[in-house]
N, C-alpha and C positions, 0 to 999 in steps of 0.2 A: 447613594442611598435610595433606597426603593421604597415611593410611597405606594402603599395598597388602599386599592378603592374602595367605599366602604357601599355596601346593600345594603335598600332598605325593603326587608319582606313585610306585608301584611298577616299577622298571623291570629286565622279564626280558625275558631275550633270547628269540631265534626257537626253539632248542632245549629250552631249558626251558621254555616253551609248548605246544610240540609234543608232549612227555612228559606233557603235561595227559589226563584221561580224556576222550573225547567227551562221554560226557552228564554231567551233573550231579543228585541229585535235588533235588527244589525243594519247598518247603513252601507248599502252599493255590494248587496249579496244577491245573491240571485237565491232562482226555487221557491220556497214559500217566505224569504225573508227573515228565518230565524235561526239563530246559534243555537245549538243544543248545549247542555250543559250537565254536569255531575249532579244528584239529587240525593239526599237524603231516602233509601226507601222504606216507608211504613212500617209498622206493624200489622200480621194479618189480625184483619176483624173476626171471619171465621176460619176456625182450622180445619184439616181436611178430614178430620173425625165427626166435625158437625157442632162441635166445643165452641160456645162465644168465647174471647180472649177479652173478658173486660174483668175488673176488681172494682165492686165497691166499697168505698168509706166515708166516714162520718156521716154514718145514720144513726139519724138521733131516734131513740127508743129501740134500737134492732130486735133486741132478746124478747121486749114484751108484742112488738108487731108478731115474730115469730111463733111466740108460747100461745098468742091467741088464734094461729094457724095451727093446730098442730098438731091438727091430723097431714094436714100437707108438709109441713118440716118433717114426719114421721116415714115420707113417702121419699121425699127428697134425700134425705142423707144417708149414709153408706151403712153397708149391711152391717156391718159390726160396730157403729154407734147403736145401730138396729135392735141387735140382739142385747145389746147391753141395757141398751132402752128399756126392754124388752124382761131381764131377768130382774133390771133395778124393781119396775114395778110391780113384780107380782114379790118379791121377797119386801118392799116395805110395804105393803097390806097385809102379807102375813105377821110381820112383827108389828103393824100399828095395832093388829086384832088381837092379837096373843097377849102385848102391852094391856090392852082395855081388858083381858077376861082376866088378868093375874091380876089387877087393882081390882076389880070386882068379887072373887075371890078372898085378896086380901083384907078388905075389907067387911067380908061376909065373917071372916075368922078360917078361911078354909086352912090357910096356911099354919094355923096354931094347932087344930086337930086334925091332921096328917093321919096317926091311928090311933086313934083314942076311942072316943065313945060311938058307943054303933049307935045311938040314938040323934045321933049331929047327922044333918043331911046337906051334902057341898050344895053350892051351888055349881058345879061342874064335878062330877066326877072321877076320880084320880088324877088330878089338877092338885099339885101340892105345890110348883114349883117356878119357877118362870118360862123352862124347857119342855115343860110338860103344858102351858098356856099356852106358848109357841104352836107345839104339834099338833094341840087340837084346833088350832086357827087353820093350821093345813090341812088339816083330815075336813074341818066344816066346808073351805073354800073349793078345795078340788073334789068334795063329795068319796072320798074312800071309807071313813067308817070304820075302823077298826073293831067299833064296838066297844073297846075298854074305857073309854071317854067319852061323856055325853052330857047333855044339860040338863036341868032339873027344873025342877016345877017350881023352885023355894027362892029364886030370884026372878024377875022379871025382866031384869036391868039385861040378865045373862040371855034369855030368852030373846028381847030386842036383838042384842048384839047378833046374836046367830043370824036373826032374817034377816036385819041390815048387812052383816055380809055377804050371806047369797046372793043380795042383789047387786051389790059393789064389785061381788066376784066377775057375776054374768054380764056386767058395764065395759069391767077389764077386758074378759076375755073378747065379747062382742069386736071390741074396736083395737085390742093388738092383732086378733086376727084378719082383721080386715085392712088393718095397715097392710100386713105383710102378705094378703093377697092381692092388695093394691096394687101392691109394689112387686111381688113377681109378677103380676099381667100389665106392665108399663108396657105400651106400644112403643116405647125408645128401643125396647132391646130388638123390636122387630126391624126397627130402621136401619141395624147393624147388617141385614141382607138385602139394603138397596143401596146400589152400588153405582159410581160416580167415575166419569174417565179422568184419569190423572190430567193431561191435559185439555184444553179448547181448542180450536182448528177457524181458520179462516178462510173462505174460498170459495169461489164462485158457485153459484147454486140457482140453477133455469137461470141465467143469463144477469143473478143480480150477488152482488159482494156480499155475505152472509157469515154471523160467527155461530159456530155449532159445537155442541160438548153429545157426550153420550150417557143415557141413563138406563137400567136394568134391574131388575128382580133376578135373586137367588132363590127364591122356593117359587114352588109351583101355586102355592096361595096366591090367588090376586089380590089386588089393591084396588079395595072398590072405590070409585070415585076420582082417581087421582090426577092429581093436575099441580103443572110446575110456576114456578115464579123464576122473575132474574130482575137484580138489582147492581146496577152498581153505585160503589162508595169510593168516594175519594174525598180528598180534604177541598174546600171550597172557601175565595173570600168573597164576599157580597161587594155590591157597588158602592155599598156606605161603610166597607172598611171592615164589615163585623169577621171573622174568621171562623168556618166552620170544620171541625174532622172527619167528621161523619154524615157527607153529606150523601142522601141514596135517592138513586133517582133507576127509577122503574124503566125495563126495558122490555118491552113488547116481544112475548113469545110465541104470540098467537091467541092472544085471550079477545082481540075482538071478533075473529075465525072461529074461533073454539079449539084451535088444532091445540091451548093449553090442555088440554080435556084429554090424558091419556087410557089408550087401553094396554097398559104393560104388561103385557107375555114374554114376550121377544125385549131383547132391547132395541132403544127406541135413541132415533139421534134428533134432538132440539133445534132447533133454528131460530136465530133471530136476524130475521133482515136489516142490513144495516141503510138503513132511509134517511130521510131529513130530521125525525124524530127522534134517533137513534141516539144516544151520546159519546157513539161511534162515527158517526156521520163524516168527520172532518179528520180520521188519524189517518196515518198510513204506516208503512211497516216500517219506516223509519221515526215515527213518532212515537209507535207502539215499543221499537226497542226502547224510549228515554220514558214513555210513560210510567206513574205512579199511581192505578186505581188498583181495586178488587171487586168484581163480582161475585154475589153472593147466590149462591143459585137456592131453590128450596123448594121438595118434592113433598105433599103433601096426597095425603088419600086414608080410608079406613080401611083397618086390619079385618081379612074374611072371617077370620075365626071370635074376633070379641066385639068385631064392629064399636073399636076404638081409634080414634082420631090420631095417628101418627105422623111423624114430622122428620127427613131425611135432607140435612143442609149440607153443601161444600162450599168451596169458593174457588176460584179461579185467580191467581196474581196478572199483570200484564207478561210479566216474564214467563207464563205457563201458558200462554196464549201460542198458538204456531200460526203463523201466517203461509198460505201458501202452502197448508195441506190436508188432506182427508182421512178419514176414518177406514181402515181395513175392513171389508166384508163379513159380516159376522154368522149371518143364518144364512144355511146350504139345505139345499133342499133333497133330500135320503130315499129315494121309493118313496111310502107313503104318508111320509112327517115330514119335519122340519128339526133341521140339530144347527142348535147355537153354540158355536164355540169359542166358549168365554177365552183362549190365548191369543185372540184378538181382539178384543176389545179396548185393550187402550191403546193399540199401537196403527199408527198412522203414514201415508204416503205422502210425497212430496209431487206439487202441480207446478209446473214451470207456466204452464200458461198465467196463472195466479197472478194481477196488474198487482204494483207496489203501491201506486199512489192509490190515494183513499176514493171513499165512495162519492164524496163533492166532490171532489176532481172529477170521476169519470161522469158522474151528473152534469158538470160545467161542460165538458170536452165534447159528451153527447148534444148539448143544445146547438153548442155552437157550432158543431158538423151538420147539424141536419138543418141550421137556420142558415148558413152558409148553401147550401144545396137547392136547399127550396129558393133562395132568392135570384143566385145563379141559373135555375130553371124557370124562374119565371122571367127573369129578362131576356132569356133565348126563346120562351114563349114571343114576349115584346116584340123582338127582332125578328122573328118570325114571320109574325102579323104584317109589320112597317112592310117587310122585303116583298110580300102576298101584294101586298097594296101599290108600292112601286111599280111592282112586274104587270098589276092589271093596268094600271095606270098607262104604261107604256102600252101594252097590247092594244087599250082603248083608239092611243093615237094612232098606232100604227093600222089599226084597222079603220078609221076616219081619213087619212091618207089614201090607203087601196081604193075605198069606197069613190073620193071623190077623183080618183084618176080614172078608175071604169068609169065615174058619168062623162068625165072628159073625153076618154076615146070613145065613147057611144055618142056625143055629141060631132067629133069630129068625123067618127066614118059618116054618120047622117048629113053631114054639108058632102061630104064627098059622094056619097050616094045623090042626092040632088040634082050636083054639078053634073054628075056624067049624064044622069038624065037628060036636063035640058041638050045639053051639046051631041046625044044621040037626036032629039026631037030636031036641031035645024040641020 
């Protein structure tokens, strides 16, 4: 008889996986000391049409915040709530006016003497009917005039109504047509010709680790003023537990330089060094594969032609990041121009020189190579010196030794000298 072992699996779902931390720390690992691990990846914040991806609910009052905006709801929403917008209100002003002139009318008795006595004077002329109040609400509002219809001197009440709707008419038309020129000179539709590279690139740049994306104008219009932003978001917990999703933290594009400050003719490729500041600082291309942020990049500048304020967003995932390559050359230079050719533009080479490990590392690795070097040369300085001072030191003796054996042998030839003397004198 065969007993079978029994398992026990742990079974979480996709969600509560996903709420797992990326790394793990691990005991008697080497490297940077951490497990990588499967993550949950986000939703993007911005899409790559410039679209926020968020939905609000439960606002309380929405329609009246709205209706008291509204000439802006009129700008905002789609061309064909637009027009509908658009034909609802001038067709109920003609029927609220036409309504008011056939009760005025009806009331005058218009409608009982249709053709009877010539000595009855309407108050609106050839006005019998409700269709006939209608048309002439049209003909007063849009100023046509047919002539066969007109108001009369024998109400007053009829005579208001006409001026007060010439002016109700010219209120209407004033401000739908100005919706609707609002709204085709949106500076959004111009942002649909600045153009964003599919990917971001990592890689060395004058001798410092650097991540770069590329940005471009399609018309020959410039963008006066223009100058970029970069943000990234990722989720974040605080030290006191709180839990954030959105949390954005500014990445230095050159706004304290000014290099944000573009002049786009040409396109133009971004940089952001990645420093101690950075909140790149600490990844490498193995963290960058398990990471889970989004940069939000965001071009902003005025349109030459309306000198309106426009606004041109992407984002970057970490997975659209490449490490370890650059940008294809884009502007060649022709006789006497310059041709940019946009079938390079998003497309990218690979740098094998390109270090994996992150930009702390090579900050760490740099100190510690050149504080090792410096100390190593000043103690060969040290020893240097000592060996200088040894060697004089010996010479010293050595030359107080010769000195005092030349006064010895000058002492002893002089007795010798002496000696022969006397023993020649006897």
């Amino acid at each position: 008889m065969s007993v079978g072992k029994t398992h026990h699996y742990n079974i979480v779902s996709c969600e509560e996986e996903g709420l797992r931390l990326g790394t793990m720390p691990a005991v008697g690992s080497f490297g940077n000391g951490k497990i990588h691990t499967r993550r949950k990846c986000h939703s993007r914040f911005v899409n790559k049409t410039g679209q926020c991806n968020i939905h609000f609910s439960n606002m309380d009052e929405k329609s009246q915040r709205y209706i008291s905006d509204i000439f802006t709801t009129c700008v905002d929403i789609r061309w064909r709530y637009m027009f509908l917008v658009f034909s609802l209100v001038f067709v109920m002003s003609w029927l609220s006016f036409g309504l008011a002139f056939w009760v005025i009318g009806l009331l005058h008795g218009d409608m009982e003497n249709a053709g009877g006595d010539d000595s009855f004077v309407p108050c609106v002329m050839q006005v019998n009917t409700f269709v006939a109040a209608f048309l002439f609400s049209v003909e007063t509002q849009t100023t046509i005039g047919y002539g066969a219809r007109c108001v009369t001197e024998e109400c007053p009440a009829a005579v208001f109504m006409v001026v007060f709707q010439s002016i109700v008419g010219c209120i209407i038309d004033a401000f739908m047509i100005g919706a609707i020129m609002a709204k085709m000179a949106r500076p959004k539709k111009r942002a649909e010709t600045l153009l964003f590279s599919h990917n971001a690139v990592i890689a060395m740049r004058d001798g410092k680790l650097c991540l770069m994306f590329r940005v471009g104008n399609l018309r020959k219009s410039h963008i006066v003023e223009a100058h970029v932003r970069a943000q990234l978001v990722k989720p974040r917990i605080t030290e006191e537990g709180e839990y954030i999703p959105l949390d954005q933290i500014d990445m230095n594009v050159g706004y304290d330089k000014g290099i944000d400050r573009l002049f786009l003719v040409a396109p133009i490729t971004i940089i952001h060094e990645i420093d101690e500041e950075s909140p790149l600082f600490g990844i490498s291309k193995q963290d960058l594969e398990t990471s889970d942020f989004e940069i939000v990049i965001i071009l902003e500048g005025m349109v030459e032609a309306t000198a309106m304020t426009t606004q041109a967003r992407s984002s970057y995932l970490s997975s659209e990041i490449l490490w370890g390559q650059r940008f294809e050359p884009i502007v060649f230079e022709e006789k006497n121009q310059y041709k940019v050719d946009y079938a390079y533009f998003h497309k990218t080479f690979e740098v094998p020189s390109t270090p994996r490990c992150s930009a702390k590392d090579m900050e760490e690795r740099k100190f510690q190579t050149s504080t090792a070097n410096s100390f190593c040369y000043e103690n060969e300085l040290a020893f240097i010196s000592r060996d200088e001072e040894d060697e004089g030191g010996v010479e010293k003796e050595e030359d107080s030794k010769d000195s005092s054996e030349q006064v010895n042998e000058q002492v002893t030839s002089g007795k010798d000298q002496k000696s022969s003397r006397i023993e020649s004198e006897i």
